[in-house]
C-alpha positions in Angstrom: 86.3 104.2 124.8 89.2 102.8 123.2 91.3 102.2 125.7 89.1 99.7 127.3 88.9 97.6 123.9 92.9 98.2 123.4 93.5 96.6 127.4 91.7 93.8 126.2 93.4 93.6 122.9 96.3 93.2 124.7 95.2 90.2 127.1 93.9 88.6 124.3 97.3 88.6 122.2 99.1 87.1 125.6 96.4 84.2 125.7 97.0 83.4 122.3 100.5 83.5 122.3 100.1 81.1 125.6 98.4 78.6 123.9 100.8 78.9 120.7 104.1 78.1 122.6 101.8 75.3 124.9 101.1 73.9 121.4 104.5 74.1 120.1 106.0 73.0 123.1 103.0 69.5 123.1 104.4 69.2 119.4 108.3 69.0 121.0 107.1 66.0 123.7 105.3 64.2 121.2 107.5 64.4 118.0 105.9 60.8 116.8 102.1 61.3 116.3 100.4 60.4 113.0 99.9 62.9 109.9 95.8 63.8 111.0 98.0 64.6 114.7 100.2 66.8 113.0 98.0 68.7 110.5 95.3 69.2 113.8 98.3 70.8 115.4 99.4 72.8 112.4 96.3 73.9 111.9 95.6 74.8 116.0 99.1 77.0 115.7 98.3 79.0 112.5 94.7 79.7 113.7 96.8 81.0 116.9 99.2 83.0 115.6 96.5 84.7 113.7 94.1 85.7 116.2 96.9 86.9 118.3 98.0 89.3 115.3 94.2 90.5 113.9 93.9 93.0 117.0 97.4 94.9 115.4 96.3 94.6 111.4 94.2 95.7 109.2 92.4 92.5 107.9 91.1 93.8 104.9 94.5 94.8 103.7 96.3 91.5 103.2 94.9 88.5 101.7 91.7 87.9 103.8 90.4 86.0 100.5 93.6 83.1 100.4 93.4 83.2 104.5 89.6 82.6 104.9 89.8 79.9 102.6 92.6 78.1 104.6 90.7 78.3 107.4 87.3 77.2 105.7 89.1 74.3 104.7 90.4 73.9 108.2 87.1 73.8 109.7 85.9 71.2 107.1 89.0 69.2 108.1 87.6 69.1 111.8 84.6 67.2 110.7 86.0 64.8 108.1 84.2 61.6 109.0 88.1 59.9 108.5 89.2 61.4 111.9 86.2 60.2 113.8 86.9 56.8 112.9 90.6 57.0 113.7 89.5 58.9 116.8 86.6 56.6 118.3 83.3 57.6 116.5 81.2 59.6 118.9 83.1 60.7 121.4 86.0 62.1 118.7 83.4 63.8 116.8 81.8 65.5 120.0 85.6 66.7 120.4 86.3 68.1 117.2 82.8 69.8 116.9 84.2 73.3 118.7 87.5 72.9 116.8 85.7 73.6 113.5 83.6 76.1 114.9 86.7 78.3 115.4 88.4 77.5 112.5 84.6 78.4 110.9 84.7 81.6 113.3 88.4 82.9 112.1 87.1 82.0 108.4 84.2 84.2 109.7 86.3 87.2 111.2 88.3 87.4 108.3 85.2 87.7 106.0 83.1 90.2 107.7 85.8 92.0 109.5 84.8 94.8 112.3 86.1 98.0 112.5 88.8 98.8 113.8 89.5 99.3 117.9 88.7 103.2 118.5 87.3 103.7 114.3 83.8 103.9 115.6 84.6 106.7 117.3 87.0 108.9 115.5 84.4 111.6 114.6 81.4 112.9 116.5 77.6 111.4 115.7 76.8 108.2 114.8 78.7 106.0 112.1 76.9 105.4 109.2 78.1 102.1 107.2 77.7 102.6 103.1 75.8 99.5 103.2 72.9 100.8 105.5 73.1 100.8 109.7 72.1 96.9 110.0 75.2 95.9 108.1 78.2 93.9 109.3 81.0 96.5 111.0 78.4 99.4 110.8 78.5 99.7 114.7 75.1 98.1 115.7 76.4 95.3 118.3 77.0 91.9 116.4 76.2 93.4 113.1 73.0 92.0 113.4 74.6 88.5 112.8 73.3 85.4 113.8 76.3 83.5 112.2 78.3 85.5 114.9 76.2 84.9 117.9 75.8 81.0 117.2 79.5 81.0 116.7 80.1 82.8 120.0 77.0 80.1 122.1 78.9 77.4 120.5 82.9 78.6 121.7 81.9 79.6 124.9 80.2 76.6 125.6 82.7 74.3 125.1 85.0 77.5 126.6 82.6 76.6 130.1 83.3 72.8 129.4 86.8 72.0 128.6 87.6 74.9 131.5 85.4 73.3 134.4 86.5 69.7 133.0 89.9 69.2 135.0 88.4 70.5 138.3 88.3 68.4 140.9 84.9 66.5 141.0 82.8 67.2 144.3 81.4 62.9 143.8 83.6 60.0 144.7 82.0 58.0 141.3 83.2 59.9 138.3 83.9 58.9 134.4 87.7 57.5 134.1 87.8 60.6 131.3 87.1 63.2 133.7 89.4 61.9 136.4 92.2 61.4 133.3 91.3 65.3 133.0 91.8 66.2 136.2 94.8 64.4 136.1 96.8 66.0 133.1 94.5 69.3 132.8 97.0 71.2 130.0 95.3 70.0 127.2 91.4 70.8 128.2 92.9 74.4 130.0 94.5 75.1 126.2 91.7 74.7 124.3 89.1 76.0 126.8 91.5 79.0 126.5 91.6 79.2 123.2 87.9 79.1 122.8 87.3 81.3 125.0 90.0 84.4 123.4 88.3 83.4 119.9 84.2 84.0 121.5 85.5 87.1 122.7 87.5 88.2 119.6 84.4 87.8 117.6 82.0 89.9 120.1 85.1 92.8 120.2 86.3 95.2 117.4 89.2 94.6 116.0 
C-alpha cells in the first residue's frame, strides 16, 4: 500500500520543482516588476519549495507553528483589497481567489498534518488516533474535514480552469483574454499545475 502513495509522492515533488524553476526562471525575464509582483512571486516559490519537501519530512518536527503562520499571512496577502486595485478590481480579485486558497491549504497541511506515507499501516488492525477515530490523521479518509474538502473543490477547480484556459477554443468569437492565453499558455499551465499538486497533496498522506 505504500508504494502506490510513495510513486505519487515522487511525481508530485517533480511538479513542484517544475513550477519552482518556471517561477524562478519568469522572475529572471522580468527582473523590473513592482514590490506586490515580487512578494506574489516570493511567496508562489516558498509555498513551492515546501510542498515539494513535506512528502520527505516530518512536519510536526520543525517549526510547523512559525511556517503556518507565514503562510496564513500569505493567504491573507492574496486577498488584500490593495492588490485588486492595482490589479483591475474584479477580474484581479477573481485571480487571486485560488492563490489564497493554497497558501490557506499549506497553512492547513502544516496544521493538521496526516500521517505519514506507509504509518497507517505499520502494524496489523485498524489505527486508532488518541484523539478518537473521527480525528484529523486518524485514518478515516479526509479526517472528517470539511475545511479540507472545500479547499480541495476550490484548487481543483481553478486546477480544471487555468488548465483548459490556453486550449485552443472550438468558436471563432472568443474573449481577447482567452486568446492572449492561448497565446503565452506558461503562466495559466504553472499555476493550473500547481493547484492541482496542492488538491492532491491535501487528499494524500504525507
Amino acid at each position: 500500500m505504500g508504494t502506490p502513495v510513495v510513486l505519487v509522492h515522487c511525481l508530485l515533488t517533480l511538479l513542484f520543482v517544475a513550477v519552482l524553476l518556471h517561477g524562478v526562471a519568469l522572475g529572471v525575464r522580468s527582473p523590473r516588476t513592482g514590490c506586490g509582483d515580487r512578494v506574489d512571486r516570493l511567496l508562489a516559490a516558498a509555498m513551492a519549495l515546501s510542498m515539494a519537501a513535506m512528502p520527505w519530512i516530518d512536519v510536526r518536527a520543525g517549526p510547523a507553528a512559525v511556517a503556518g503562520g507565514a503562510f496564513t499571512a500569505g493567504a491573507v496577502w492574496f486577498l488584500l483589497p490593495v492588490r485588486r486595485r492595482e490589479a483591475g478590481g474584479t477580474t484581479a480579485t477573481t485571480h487571486r481567489l485560488p492563490h489564497a486558497a493554497g497558501m490557506a491549504a499549506m497553512a492547513w497541511m502544516l496544521r493538521v498534518p496526516h500521517p505519514a506515507a506507509g504509518t497507517a499501516h505499520a502494524h496489523p488492525g485498524p489505527a486508532v488516533h488518541p484523539a478518537g477515530p473521527g480525528a484529523p490523521g486518524a485514518g478515516v479518509p479526509l479526517g472528517g474535514s470539511a475545511i479540507t474538502l472545500s479547499l480541495a473543490l476550490c484548487l481543483l477547480s481553478y486546477a480544471l480552469w487555468s488548465l483548459t484556459r490556453p486550449m485552443p477554443p472550438l468558436l471563432s468569437g472568443v474573449s481577447p483574454a482567452r486568446r492572449a492565453a492561448a497565446a503565452a499558455p506558461s503562466r495559466h499551465v504553472g499555476e493550473g499545475a500547481m493547484a492541482l499538486g496542492t488538491a492532491v497533496m491535501l487528499l494524500l498522506p504525507h
